[in-house]
VMD Tcl script that draws the C-alpha trace (Angstrom):
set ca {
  {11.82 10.69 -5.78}
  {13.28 9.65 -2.78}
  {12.11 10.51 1.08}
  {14.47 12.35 3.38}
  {18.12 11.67 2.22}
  {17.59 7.63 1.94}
  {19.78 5.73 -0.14}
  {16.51 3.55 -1.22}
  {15.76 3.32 -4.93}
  {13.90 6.14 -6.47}
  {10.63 5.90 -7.36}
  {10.26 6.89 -11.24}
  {7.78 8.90 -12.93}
  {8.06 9.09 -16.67}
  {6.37 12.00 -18.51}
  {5.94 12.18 -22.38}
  {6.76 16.04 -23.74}
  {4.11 18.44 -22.17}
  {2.82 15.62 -20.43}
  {0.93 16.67 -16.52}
  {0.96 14.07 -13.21}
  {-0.22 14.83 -9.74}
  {1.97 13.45 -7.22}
  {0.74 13.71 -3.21}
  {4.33 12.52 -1.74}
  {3.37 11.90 2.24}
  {6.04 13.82 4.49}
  {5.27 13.45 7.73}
  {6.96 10.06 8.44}
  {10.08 12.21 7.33}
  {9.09 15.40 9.36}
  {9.00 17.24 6.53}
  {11.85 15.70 4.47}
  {11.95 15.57 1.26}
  {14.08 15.09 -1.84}
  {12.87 15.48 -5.95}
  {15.34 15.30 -9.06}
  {13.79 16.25 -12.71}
  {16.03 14.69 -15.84}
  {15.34 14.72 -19.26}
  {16.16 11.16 -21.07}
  {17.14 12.64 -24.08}
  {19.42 15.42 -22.57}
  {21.57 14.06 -19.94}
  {22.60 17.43 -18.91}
  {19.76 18.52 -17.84}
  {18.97 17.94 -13.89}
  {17.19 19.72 -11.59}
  {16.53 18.82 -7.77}
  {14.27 20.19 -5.25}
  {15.53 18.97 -1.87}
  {14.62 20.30 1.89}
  {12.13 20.28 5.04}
  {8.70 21.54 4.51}
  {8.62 23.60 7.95}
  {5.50 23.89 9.54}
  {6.09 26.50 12.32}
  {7.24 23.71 14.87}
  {10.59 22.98 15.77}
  {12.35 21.01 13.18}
  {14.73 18.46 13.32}
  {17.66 17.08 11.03}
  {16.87 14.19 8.67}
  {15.63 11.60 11.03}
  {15.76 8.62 8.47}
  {19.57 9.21 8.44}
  {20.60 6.79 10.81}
  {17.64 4.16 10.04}
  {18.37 3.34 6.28}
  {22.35 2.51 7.10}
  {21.16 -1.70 7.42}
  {18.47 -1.16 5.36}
  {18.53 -3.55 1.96}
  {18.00 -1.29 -1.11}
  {15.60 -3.81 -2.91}
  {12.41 -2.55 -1.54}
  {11.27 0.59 -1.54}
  {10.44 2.21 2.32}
  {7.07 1.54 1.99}
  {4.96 -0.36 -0.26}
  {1.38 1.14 -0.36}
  {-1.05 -0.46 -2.42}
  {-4.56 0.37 -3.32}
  {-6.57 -2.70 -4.74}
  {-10.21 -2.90 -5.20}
  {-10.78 -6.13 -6.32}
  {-9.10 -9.50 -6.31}
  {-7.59 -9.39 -9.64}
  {-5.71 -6.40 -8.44}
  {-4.68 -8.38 -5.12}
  {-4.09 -11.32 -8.18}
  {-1.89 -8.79 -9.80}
  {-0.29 -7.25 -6.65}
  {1.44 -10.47 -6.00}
  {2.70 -11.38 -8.89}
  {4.88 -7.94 -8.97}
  {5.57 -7.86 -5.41}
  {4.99 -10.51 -3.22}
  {8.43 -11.51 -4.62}
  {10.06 -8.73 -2.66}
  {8.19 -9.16 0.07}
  {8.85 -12.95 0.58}
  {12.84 -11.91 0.07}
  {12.67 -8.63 2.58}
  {11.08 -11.12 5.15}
  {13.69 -14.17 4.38}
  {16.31 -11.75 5.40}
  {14.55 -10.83 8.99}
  {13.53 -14.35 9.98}
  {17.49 -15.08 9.07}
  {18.79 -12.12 11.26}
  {16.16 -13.53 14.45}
  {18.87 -14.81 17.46}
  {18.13 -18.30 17.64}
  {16.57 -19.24 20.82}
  {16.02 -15.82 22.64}
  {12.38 -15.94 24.12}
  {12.29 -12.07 22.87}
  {14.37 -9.97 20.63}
  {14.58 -6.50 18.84}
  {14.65 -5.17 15.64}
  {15.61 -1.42 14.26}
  {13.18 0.57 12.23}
  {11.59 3.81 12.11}
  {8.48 4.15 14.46}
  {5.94 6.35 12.42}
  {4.05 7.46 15.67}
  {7.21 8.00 17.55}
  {8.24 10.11 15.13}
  {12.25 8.54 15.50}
  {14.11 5.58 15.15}
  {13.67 2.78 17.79}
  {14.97 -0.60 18.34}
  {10.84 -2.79 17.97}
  {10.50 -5.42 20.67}
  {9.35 -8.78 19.30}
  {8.37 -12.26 21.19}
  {6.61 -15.24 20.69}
  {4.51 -14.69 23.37}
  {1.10 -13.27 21.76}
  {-1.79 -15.99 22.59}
  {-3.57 -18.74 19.92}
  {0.75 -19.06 18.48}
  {3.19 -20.52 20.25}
  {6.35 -20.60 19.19}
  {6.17 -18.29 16.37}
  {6.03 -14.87 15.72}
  {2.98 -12.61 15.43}
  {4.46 -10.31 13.23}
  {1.04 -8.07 12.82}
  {0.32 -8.04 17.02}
  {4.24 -7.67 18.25}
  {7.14 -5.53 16.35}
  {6.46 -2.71 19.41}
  {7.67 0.48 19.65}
  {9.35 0.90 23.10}
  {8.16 4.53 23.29}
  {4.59 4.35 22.79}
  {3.56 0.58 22.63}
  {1.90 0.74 19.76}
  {2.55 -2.80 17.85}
  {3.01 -3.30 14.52}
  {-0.99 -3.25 13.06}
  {-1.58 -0.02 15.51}
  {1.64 1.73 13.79}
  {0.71 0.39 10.57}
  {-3.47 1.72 10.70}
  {-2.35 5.14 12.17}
  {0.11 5.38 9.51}
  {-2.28 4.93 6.88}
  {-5.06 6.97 8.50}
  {-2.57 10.02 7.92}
  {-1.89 9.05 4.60}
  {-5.68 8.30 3.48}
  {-7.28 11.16 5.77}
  {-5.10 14.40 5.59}
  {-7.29 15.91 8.43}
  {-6.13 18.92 10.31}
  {-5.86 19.13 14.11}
  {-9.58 20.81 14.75}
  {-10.72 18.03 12.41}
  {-13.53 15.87 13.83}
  {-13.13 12.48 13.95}
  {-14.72 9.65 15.90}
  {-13.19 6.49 17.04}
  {-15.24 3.13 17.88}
  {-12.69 2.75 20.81}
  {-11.92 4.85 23.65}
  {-10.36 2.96 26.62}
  {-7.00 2.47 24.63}
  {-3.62 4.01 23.95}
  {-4.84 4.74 20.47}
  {-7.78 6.78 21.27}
  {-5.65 9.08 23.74}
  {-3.06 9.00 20.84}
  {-5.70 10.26 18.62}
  {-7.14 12.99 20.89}
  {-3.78 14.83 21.54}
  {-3.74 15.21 17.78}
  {-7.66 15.98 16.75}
  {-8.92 17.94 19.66}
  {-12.78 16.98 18.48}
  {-12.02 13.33 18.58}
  {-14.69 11.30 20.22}
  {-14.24 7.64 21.29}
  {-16.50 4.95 22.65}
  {-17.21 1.43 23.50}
  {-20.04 -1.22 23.04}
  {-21.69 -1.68 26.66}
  {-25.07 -2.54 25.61}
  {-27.96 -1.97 27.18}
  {-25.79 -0.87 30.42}
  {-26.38 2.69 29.55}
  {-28.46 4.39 26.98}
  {-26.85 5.05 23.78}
  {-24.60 8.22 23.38}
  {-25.10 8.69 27.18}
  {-21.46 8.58 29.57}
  {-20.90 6.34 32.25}
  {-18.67 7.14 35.80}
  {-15.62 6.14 34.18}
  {-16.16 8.97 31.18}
  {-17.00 6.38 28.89}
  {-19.51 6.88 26.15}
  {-21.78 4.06 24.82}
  {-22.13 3.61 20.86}
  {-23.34 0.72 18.65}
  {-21.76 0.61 15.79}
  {-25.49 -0.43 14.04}
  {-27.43 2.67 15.27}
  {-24.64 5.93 16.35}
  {-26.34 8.41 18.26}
  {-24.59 10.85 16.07}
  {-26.48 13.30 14.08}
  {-25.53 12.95 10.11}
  {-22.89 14.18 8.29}
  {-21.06 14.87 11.94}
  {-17.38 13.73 11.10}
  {-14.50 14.16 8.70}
  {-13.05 10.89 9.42}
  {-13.65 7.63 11.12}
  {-11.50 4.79 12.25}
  {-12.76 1.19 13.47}
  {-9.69 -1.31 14.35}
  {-11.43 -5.21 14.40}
  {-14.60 -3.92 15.59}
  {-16.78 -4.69 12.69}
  {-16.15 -8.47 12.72}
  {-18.19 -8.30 16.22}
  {-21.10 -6.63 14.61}
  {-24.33 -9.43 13.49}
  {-25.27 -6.77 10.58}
  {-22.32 -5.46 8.63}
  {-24.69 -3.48 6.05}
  {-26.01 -1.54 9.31}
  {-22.86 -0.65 10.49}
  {-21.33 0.31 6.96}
  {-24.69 2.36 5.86}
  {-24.42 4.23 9.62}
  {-20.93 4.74 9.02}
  {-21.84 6.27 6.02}
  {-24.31 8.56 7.84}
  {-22.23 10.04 9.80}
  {-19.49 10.85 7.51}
  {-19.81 14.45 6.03}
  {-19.52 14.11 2.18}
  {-15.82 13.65 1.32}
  {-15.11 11.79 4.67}
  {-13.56 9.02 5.14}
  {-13.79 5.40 6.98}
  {-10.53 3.48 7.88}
  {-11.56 0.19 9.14}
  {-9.52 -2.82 10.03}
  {-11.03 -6.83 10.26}
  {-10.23 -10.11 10.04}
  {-9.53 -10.31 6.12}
  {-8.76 -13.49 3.90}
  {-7.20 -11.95 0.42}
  {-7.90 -15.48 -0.95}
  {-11.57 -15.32 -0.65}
  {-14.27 -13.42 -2.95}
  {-17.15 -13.66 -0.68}
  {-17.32 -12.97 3.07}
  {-17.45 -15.81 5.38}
  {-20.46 -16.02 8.17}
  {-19.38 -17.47 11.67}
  {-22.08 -16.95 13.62}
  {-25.78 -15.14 13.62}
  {-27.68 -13.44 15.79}
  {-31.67 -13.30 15.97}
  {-34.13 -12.28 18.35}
  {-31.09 -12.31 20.78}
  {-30.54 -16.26 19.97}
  {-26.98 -16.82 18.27}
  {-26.79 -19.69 16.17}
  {-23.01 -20.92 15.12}
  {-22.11 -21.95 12.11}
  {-18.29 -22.66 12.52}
  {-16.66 -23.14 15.55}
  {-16.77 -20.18 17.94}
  {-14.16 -17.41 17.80}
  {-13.82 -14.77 20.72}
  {-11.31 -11.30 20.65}
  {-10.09 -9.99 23.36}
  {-12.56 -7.19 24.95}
  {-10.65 -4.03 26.83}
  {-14.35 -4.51 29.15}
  {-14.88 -8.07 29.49}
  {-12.49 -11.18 30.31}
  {-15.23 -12.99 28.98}
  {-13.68 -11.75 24.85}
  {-16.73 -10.62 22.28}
  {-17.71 -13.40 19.42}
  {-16.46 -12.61 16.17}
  {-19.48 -13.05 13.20}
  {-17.27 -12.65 9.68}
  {-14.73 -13.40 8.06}
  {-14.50 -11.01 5.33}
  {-13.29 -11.45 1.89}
  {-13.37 -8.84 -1.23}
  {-17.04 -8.93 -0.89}
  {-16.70 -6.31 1.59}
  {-16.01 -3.76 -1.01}
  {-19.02 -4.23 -2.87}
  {-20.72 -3.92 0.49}
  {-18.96 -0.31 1.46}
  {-20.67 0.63 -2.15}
  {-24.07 -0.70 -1.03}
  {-24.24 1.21 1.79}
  {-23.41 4.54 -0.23}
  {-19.42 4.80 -0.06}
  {-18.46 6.51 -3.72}
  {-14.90 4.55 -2.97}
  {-13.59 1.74 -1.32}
  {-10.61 -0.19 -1.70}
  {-8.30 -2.32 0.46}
  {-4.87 0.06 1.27}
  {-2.42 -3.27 1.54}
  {0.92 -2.18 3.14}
  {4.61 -3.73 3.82}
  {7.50 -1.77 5.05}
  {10.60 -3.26 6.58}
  {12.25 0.10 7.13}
  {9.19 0.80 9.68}
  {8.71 -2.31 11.54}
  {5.19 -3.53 9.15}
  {6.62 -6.94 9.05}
  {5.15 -10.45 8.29}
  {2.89 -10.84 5.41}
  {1.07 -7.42 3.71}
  {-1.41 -6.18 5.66}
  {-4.76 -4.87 4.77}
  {-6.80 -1.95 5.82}
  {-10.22 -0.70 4.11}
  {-10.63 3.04 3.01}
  {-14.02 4.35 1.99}
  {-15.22 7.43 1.05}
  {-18.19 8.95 1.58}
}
mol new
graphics top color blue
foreach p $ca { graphics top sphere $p radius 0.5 }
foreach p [lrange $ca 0 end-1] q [lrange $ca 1 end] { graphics top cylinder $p $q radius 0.2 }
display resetview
């Protein structure tokens, strides 16, 4: 199968006589492009493709992966997309990738113009919805002089960098919600949340402000107060939810995951992003909080905060362990979606985000 009319390598599915498969092939990132060939191995006559634009009522557009695949290498596919729930499958994962990964990234640090304080790379920009030329630096703060290839690669046209792309890529992938969907963000001051709400008319966003106002009440400023630990939210209220490094600032993980869960209606799903070491098996605890007293345990590690110049202290570390704890808090699923795609501007290493279902 190949997507749009890409000259990438076809992903094969072999069938043994009156053998069945189930294929969801994602679209969207194609706008509606698509492109299937049937052969039979022992009859080399036989072929029969399926090629065209799924239209959806909207105005269409030609091909827009034409242009973007012409300096594209053909030893990766478009996008790598991974789901791994447990370390040996990470383990595994490596061995038959990270290869290609390691190669697809050689060739991108080798095409960087030496000594340019900021540069650009092509690629296909997934919330755009066309190709762009991704503005990269060195400038992002805690690495000088190198590249943060997960908080740079940004799209000129809506600013998104490279994780935001990457996690609202996946949430269409993982989701499939339609636009009177609800679905509740744990942000609500950012780009992403507006992005969100011009798609899902029910979204609802928030922010932490503590004690400031009482929970699920709205300040001057139209901003609503959540904690992550106890929503205001009556159960079984949303079809989806997405939390981008939010849960690393929460002392109780199994509070937030279990009223995550609660609010989910059966079938939903959680997208959630954190700080994540692949190499570890078990979670790793910063910092604690009780009775209001927080006691560190490893040097102290603030995030930015869109409300504070102050930054929020990040608690975990999380390693695989998470999964188990997704399970725990009633989550039927869970798995880590891990992700690389040159041809869309997900450089550096893979990158990691967690899907649950409720």
């Amino acid at each position: 199968m190949r997507q749009g009319k890409s000259p990438l390598p076809t992903d094969r599915l072999t069938l043994a006589p009156g053998g069945k498969t189930e294929v969801v092939w994602f679209v969207a990132a194609s706008s509606g492009w698509y492109d299937l060939e049937v052969t039979d191995a022992h009859d080399g006559a036989l072929r029969r493709r399926f090629a065209g634009c799924v239209e959806s009522g909207k105005p269409s557009i030609s091909d827009p992966l034409i242009g973007v695949w012409s300096n594209m290498p053909v030893s990766a596919p478009a996008m790598m997309i991974h789901r791994l729930r447990s370390y040996e499958d990470y383990v595994s994962f490596k061995d038959r990738a990270g290869d290609i990964i390691a190669r697809e990234m050689a060739e991108v640090d080798a095409a960087i113009p030496p000594e340019l304080p900021e540069f650009t790379i092509p690629g296909f920009s997934y919330p755009a919805r066309r190709e762009v030329a991704f503005l990269v630096d060195y400038g992002f703060p805690g690495e000088p002089g190198r590249v943060s290839w997960r908080e740079r690669v940004v799209c000129p046209v809506t600013s998104f960098n490279n994780r935001m792309r990457g996690a609202i890529h996946i949430f269409d992938v993982e989701a499939g919600l339609y636009p009177d969907s609800d679905v509740y963000l744990t942000e609500q001051v950012s780009p992403m949340y507006r992005y969100f709400k011009e798609i899902y008319r029910n979204a609802i966003g928030s922010e932490y402000m503590g004690d400031a106002i009482p929970l699920g009440h709205v300040d001057e400023r139209g901003l609503r107060n959540e904690d992550l630990t106890k929503l205001s939210f009556p159960d079984k209220s949303f079809d989806a939810l997405m939390s981008l490094d939010v849960l690393e600032h929460v002392p109780n993980t199994m509070k937030a995951l279990s009223d995550c869960h609660r609010v989910l209606n059966p079938g939903g799903r959680a997208l959630i992003s954190a700080p994540f070491n692949q190499e570890e098996l078990r979670n790793t605890l910063r910092a604690t909080a009780e009775n209001g007293e927080i006691r560190h345990l490893l040097e102290p590690e603030y995030h930015l905060d869109p409300l504070s110049e102050d930054g929020i202290l990040s608690f975990h570390d999380f390693g695989w362990e998470i999964l188990d704890q997704f399970k725990e808090a009633g989550f039927r699923d869970a798995y880590a979606v891990c992700y690389f795609s040159r041809a869309f501007g997900y450089l550096g290493e893979e990158q990691f985000i967690f899907s649950a279902i409720a």
